[in-house]
Backbone bond lengths (Angstrom), bond angles and torsions (degrees), N, CA, C in turn:
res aa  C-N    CA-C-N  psi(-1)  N-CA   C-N-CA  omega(-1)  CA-C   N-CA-C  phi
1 X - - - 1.467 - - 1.530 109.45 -
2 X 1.336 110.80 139.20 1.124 118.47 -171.03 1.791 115.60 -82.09
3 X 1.046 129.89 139.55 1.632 116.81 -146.47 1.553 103.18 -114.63
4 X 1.341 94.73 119.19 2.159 106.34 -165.50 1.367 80.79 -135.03
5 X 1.624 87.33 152.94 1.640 136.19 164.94 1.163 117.29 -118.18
6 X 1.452 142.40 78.15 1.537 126.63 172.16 0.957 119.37 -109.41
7 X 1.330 117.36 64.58 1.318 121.38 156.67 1.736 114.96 -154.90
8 X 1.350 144.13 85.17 0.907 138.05 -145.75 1.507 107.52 -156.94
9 X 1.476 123.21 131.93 1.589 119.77 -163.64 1.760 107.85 -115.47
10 X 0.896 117.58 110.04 1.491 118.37 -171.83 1.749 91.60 -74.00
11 X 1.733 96.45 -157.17 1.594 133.44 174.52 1.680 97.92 -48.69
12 X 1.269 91.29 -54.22 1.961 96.17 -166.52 1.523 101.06 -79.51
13 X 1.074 122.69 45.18 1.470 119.09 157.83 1.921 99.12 -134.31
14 X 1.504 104.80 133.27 1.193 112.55 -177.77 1.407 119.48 -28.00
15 X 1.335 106.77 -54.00 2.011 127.29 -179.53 1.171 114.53 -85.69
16 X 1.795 144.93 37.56 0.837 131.77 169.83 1.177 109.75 -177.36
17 X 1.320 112.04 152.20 1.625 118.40 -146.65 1.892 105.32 -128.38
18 X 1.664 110.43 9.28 1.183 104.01 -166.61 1.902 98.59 -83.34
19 X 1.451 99.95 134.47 1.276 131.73 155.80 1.619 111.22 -29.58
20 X 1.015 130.77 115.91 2.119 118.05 165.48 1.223 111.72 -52.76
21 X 1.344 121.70 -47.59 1.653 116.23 -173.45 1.043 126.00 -56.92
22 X 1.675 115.35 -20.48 1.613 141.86 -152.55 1.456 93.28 -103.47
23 X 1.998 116.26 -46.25 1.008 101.12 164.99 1.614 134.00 -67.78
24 X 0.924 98.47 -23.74 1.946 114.15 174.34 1.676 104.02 -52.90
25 X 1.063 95.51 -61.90 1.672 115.23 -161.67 1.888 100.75 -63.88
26 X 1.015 128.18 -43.64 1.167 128.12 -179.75 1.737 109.36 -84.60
27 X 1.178 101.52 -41.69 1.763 98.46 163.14 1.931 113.43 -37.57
28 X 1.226 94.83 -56.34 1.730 101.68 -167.08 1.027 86.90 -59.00
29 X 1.386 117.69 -88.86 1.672 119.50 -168.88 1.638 133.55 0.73
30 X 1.632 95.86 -44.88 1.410 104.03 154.56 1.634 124.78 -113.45
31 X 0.822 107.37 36.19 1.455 119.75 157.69 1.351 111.86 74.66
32 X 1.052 136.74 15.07 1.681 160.37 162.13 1.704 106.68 -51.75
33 X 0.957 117.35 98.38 1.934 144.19 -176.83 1.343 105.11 -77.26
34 X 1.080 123.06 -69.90 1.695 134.85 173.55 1.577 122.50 -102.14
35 X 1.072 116.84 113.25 1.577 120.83 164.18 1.501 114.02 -141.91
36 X 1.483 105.06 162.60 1.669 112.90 -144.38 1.901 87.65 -135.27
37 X 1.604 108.55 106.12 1.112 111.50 143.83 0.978 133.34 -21.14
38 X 1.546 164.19 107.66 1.636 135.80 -167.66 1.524 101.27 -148.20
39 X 2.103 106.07 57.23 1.424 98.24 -169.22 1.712 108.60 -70.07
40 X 1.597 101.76 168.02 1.067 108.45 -178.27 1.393 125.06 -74.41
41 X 1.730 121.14 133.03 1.641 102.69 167.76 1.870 106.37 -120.98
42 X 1.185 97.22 140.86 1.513 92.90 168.69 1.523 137.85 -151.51
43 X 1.213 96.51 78.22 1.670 110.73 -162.53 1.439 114.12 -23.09
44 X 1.264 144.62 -14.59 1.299 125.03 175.08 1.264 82.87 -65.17
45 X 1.267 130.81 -93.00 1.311 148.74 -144.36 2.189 111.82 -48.81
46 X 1.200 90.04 -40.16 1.889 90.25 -162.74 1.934 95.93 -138.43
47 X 1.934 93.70 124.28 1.181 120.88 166.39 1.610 128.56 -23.30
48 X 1.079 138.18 109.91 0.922 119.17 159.60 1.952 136.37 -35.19
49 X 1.114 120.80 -21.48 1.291 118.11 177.78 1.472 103.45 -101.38
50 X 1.805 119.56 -12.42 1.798 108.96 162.80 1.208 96.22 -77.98
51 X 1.193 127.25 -14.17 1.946 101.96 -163.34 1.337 84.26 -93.06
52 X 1.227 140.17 -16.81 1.862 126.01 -159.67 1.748 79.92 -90.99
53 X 1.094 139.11 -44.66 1.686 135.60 -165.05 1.622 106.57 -64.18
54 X 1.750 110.37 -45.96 1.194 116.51 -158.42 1.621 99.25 -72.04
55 X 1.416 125.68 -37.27 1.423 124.44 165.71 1.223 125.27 -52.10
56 X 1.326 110.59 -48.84 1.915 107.66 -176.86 1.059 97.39 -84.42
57 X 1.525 146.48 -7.74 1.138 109.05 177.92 2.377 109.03 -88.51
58 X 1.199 95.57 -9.38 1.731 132.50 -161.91 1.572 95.40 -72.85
59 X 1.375 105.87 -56.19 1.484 127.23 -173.92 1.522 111.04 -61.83
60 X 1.241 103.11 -45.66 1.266 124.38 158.46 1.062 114.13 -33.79
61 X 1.046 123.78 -94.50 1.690 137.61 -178.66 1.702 120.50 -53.43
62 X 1.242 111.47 -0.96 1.251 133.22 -159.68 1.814 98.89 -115.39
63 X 1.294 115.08 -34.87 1.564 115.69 156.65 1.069 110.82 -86.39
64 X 1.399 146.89 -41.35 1.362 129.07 -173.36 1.893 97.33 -59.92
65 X 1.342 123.29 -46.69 1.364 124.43 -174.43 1.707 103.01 -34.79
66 X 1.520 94.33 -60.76 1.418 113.65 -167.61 2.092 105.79 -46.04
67 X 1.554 87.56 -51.65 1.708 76.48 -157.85 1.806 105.19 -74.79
68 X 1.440 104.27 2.43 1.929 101.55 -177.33 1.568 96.82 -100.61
69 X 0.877 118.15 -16.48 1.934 113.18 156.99 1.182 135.08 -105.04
70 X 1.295 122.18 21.57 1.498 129.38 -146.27 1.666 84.30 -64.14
71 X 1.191 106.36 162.82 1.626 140.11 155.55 1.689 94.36 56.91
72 X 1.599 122.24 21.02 1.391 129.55 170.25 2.050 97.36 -112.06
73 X 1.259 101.20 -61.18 1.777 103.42 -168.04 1.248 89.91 -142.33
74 X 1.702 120.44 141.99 1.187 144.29 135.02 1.316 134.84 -71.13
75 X 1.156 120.57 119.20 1.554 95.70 -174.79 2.240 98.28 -117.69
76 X 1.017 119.26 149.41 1.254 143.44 -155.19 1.731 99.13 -104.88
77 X 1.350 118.19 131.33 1.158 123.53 -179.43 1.985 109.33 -98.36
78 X 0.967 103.73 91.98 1.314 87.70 179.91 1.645 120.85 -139.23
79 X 1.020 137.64 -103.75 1.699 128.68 -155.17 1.672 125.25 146.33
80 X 0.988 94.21 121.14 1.983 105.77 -171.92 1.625 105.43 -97.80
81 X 1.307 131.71 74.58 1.746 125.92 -177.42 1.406 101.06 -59.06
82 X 0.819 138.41 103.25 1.667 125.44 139.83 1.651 109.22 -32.01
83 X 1.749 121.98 130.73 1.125 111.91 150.83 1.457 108.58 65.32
84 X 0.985 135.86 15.04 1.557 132.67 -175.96 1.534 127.42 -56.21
85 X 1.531 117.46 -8.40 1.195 125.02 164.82 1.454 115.73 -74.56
86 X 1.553 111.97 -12.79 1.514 107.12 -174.46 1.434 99.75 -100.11
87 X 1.116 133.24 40.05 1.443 134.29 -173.11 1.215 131.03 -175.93
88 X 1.879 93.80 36.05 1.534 105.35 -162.44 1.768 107.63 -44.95
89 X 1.175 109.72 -55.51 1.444 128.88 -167.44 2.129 104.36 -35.01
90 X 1.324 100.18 -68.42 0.914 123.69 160.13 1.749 130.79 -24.25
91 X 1.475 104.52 -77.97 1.216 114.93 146.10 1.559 145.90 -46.04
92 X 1.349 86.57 3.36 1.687 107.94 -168.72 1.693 95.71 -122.17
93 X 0.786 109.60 -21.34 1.881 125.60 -179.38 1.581 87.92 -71.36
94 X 1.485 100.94 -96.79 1.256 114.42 174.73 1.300 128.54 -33.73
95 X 1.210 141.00 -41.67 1.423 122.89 158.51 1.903 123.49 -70.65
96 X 1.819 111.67 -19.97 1.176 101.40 178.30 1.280 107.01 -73.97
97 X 1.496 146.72 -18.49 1.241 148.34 -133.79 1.745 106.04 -148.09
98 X 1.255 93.33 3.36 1.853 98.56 166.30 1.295 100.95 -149.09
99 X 1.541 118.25 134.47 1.208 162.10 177.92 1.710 100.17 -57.73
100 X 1.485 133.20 120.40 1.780 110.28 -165.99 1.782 93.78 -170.58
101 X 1.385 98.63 122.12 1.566 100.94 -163.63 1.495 93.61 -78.32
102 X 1.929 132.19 -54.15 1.185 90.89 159.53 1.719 103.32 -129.04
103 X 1.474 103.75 -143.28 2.059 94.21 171.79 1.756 76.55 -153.68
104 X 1.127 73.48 140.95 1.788 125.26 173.52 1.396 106.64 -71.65
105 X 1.261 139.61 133.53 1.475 128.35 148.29 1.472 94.91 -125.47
106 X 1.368 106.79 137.80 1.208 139.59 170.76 1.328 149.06 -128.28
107 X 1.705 146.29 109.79 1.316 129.53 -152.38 1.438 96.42 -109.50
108 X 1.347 100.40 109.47 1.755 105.04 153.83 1.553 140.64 -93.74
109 X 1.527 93.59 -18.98 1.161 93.89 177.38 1.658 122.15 -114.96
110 X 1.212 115.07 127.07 2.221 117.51 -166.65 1.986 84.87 -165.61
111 X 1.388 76.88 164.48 1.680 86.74 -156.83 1.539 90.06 -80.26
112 X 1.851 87.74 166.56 1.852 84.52 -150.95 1.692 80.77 -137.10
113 X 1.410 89.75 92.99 1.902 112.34 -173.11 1.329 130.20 -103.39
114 X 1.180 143.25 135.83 1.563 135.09 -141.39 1.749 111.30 -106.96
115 X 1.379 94.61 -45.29 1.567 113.23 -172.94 1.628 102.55 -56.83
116 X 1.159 146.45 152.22 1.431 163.39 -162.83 1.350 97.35 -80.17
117 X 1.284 133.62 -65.14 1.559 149.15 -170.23 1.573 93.09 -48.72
118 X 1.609 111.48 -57.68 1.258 122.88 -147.48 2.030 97.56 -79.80
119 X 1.192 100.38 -33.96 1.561 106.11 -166.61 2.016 100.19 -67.77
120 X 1.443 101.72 -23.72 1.797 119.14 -178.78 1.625 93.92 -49.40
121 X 2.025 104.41 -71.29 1.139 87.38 -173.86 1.389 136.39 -93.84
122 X 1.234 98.34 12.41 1.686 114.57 165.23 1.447 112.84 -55.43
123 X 1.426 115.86 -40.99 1.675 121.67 172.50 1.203 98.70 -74.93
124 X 1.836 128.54 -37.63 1.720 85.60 -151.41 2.091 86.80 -82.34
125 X 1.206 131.65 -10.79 1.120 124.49 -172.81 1.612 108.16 -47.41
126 X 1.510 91.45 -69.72 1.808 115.93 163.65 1.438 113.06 -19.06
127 X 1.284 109.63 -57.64 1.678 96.01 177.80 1.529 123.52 -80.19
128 X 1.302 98.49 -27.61 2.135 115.21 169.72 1.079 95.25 -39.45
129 X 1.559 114.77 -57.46 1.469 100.65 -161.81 1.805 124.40 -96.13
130 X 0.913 104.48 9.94 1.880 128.55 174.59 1.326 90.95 -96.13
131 X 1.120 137.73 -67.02 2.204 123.86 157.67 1.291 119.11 -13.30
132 X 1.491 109.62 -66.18 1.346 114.11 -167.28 1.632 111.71 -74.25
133 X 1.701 113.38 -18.45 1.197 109.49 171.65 1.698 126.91 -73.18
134 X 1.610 91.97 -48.36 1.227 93.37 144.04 1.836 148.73 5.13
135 X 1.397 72.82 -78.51 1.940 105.41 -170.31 1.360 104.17 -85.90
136 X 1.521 119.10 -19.28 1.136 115.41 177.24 1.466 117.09 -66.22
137 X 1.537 105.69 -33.10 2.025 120.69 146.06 1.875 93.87 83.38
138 X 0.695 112.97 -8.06 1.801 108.29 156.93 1.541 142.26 -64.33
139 X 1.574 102.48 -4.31 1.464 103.46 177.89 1.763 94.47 -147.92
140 X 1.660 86.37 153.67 1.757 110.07 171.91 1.602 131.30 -68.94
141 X 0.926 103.13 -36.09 1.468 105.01 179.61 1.826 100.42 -130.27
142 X 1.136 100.36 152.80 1.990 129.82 164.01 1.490 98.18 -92.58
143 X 1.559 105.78 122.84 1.625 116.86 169.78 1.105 106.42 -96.23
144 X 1.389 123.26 123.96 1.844 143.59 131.32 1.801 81.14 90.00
145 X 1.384 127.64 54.34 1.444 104.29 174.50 1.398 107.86 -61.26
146 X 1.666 127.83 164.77 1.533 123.01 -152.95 0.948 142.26 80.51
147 X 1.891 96.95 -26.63 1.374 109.38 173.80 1.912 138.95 -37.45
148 X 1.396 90.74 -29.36 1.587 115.46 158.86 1.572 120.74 -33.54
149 X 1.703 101.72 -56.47 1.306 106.13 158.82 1.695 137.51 -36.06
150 X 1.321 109.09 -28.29 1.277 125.85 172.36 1.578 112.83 -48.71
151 X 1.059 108.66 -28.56 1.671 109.09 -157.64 1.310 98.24 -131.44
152 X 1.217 126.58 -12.22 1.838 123.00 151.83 1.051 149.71 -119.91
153 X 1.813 129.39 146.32 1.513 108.56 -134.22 2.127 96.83 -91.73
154 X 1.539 96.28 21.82 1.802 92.54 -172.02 1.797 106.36 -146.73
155 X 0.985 129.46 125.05 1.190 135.04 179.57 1.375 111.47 -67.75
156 X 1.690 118.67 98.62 1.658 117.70 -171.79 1.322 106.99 -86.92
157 X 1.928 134.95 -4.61 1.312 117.12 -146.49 1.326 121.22 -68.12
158 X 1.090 124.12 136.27 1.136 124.67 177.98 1.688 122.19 -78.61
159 X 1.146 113.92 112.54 1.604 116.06 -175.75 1.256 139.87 -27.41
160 X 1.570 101.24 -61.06 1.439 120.55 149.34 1.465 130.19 -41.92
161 X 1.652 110.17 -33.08 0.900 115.89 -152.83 2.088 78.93 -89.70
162 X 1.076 123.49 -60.06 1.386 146.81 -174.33 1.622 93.94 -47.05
163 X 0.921 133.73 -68.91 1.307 135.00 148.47 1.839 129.67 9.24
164 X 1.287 77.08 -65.11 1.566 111.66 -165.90 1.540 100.46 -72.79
165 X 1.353 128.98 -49.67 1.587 142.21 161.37 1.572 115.67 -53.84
166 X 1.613 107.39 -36.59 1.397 103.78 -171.31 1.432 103.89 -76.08
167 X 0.897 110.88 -49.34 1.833 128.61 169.71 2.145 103.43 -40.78
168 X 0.925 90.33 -38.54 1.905 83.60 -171.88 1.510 87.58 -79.08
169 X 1.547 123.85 -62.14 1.233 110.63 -153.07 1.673 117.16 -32.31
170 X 1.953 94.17 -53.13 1.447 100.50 171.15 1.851 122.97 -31.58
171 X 1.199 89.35 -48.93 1.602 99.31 -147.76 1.768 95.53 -77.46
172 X 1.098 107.37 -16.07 1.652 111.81 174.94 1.880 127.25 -96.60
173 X 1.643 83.56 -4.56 1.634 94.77 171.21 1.691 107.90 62.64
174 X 1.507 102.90 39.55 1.325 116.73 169.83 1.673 103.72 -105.14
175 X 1.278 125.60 175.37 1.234 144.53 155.30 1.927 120.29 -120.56
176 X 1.140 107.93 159.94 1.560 115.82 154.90 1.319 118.78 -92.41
177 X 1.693 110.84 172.16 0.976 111.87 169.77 1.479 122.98 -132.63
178 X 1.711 125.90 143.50 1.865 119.54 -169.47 1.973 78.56 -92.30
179 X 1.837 87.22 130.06 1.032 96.86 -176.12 1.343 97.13 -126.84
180 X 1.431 121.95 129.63 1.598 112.68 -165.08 1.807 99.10 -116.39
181 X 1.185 113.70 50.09 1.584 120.73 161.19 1.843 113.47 -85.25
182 X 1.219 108.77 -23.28 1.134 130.12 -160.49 1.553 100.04 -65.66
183 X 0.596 118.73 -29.24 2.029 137.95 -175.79 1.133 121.04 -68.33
184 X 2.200 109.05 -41.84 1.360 117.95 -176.37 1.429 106.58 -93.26
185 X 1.727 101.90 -42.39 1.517 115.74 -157.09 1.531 112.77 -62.93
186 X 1.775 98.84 -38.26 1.971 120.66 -163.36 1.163 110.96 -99.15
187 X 1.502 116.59 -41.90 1.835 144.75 -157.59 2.163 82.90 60.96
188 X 1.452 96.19 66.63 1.363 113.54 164.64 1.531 112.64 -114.88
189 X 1.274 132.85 160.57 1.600 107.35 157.42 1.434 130.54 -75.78
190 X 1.278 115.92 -58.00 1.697 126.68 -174.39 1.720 108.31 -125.96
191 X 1.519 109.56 148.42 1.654 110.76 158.03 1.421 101.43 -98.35
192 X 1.308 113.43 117.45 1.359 147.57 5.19 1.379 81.18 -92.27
193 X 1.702 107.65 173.77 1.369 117.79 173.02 1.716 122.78 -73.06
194 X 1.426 129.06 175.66 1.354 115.31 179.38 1.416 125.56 -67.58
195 X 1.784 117.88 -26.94 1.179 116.84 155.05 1.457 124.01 -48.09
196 X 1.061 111.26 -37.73 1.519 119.67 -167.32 1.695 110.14 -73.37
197 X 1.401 114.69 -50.90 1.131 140.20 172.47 1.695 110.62 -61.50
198 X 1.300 117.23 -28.42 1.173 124.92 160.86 1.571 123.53 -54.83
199 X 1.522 109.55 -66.16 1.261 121.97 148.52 1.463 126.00 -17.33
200 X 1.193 110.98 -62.09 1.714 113.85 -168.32 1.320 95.54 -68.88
201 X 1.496 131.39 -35.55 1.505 116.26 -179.96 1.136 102.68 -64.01
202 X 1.712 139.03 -73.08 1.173 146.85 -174.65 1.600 113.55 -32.71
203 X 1.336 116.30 -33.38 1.447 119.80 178.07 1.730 114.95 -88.06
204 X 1.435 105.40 4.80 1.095 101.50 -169.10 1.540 134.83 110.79
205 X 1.079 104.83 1.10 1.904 122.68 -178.27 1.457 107.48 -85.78
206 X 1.487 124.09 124.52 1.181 98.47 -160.24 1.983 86.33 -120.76
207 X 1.622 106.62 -26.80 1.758 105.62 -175.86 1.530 105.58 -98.81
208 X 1.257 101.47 158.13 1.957 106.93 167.42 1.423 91.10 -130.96
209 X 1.110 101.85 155.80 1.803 108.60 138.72 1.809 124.04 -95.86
210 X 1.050 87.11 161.12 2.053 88.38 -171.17 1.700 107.27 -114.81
211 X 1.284 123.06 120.43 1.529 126.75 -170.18 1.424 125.46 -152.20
212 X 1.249 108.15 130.97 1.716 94.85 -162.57 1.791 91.43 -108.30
213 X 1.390 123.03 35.53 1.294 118.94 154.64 2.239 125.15 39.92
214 X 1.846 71.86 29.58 1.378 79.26 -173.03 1.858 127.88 -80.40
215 X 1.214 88.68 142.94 2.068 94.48 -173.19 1.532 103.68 -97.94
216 X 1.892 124.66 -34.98 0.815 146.30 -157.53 1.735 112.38 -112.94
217 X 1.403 121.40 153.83 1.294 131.72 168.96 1.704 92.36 -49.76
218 X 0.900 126.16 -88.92 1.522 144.52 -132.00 1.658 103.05 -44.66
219 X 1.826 100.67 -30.22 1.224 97.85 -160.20 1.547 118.28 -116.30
220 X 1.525 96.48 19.04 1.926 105.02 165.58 1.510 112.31 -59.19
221 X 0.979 118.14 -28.76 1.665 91.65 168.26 1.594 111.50 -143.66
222 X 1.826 89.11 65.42 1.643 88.61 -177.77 1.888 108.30 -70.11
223 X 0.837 111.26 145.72 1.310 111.81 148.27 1.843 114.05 37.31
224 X 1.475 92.65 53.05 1.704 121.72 -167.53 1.704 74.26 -96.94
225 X 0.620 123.33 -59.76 2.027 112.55 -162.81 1.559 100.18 -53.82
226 X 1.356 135.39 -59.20 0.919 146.85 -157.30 1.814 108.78 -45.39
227 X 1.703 95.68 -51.88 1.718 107.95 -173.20 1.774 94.27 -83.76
228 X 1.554 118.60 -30.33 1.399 91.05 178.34 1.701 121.60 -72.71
229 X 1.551 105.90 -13.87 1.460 88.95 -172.89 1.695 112.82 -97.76
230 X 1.318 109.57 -7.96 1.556 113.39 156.43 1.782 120.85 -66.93
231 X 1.608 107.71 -18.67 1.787 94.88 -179.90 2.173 89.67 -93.92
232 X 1.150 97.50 -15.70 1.917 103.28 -177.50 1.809 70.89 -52.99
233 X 1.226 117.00 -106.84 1.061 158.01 -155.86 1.587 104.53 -12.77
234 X 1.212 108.86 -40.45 1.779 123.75 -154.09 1.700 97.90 -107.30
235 X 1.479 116.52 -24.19 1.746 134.76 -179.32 1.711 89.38 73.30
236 X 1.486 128.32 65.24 1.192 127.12 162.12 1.349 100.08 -94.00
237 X 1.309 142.69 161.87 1.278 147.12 148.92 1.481 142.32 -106.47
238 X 1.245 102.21 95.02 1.819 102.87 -164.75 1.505 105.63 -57.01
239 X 1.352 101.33 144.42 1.590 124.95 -177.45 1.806 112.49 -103.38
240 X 1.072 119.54 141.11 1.728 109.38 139.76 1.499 103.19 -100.06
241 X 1.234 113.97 177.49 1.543 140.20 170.57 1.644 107.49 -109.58
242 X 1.112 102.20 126.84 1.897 105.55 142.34 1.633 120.23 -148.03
243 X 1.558 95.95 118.66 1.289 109.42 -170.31 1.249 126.46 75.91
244 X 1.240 127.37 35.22 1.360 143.26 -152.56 1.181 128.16 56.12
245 X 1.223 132.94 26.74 1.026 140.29 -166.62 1.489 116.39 -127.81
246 X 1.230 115.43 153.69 1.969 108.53 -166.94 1.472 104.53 -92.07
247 X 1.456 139.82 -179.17 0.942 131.36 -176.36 1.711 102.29 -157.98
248 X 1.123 144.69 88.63 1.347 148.98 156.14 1.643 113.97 -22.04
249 X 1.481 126.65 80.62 1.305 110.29 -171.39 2.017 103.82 -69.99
């Protein structure tokens, strides 16, 4: 199996300060072929005309990487939206006017509730709104679904409800992604878990992407074996993107 990272947040993501070259250079080192930029954007927080600057200048630096390692590491131009259904307009800016192998949609923000009753519908909210992102049908991959789990000490999802998402992803010609943050961030194993990930095959999911959702050095290739030998295991097939498009390594 060919050994990818797509999911990874350089300098130009609010929370992280790693260098590209640093990421390049430590990619090879462990033998990593494809990896996917996936800085963060998130319109509450950052302008639409910094996020259009912070890309071209990103993209930039992201081909020179490319052409001083060619046929050693690829690196993937792509993007993590927070919430991207609330900003169609926006999101429609930004992808007509930046160049992006694929885009990320991701929900970070759902109320973050303690009581048992309340944490029930804190998940099923969590997934309401990973539906509607969904349907909003502007991006390639779902980040860290499960992610919910992060912030509660009991897994409420409801099947049907999980179901019901796995079924759109299909139908929208999206994918998920095995996101192995889940290990450091939760002391969980995978986003989504292997049951879950089980599911999407059984329902019909046949690609993932593989990403260790890293902010930090330490954790570019955390626990890359772990998600590759669960899609071995399940016959999922990790993809890269170029230009929106999937790629069967």
């Amino acid at each position: 199996m060919i050994k990818t990272n797509m999911h990874i947040h350089s300098k130009y993501s609010w929370d992280s300060d790693m260098e590209l070259q640093t990421i390049a250079e430590i990619l090879m080192e462990n033998k990593v072929e494809y990896a996917a930029i996936t800085d963060h954007v998130e319109f509450d927080r950052e302008d639409l005309n910094y996020v259009l600057s912070k890309f071209l200048i990103r993209n930039l630096e992201i081909d020179r990487i490319n052409e001083k390692y060619q046929g050693k590491l690829r690196l993937l131009k792509a993007v993590e939206i927070s919430e991207p259904h609330w900003y169609k307009e926006q999101v429609q800016w930004l992808t007509d006017k930046r160049e992006f192998d694929f885009v990320m949609g991701s929900i970070h923000c759902y109320p973050k509730i303690v009581q048992e009753e309340s944490e029930k519908y804190g998940t099923y909210l969590y997934y309401r709104e990973i539906l509607k992102m969904i349907e909003h049908n502007q991006i390639d991959v779902i980040g860290h679904l499960d992610y919910i789990n992060r912030h509660y000490k009991k897994d409420y999802t409801d099947p049907s409800q999980l179901d019901e998402v796995i079924l759109a992803i299909k139908e929208h010609d999206q994918i998920i992604e095995i996101n192995t943050s889940a290990k450091r961030r939760a002391q969980l194993g995978l986003f989504p878990s292997d049951d879950k990930i089980k599911r999407y095959k059984l329902l019909g999911g046949n690609y993932i992407t593989i990403g260790t959702d890293a902010h930090r050095q330490n954790e570019l290739v955390d626990n890359l074996e772990q998600a590759e030998d669960i899609s071995r295991k399940i016959d999922l097939k990790p993809v890269i993107f170029e230009k929106r498009k999937r790629k069967v390594l």
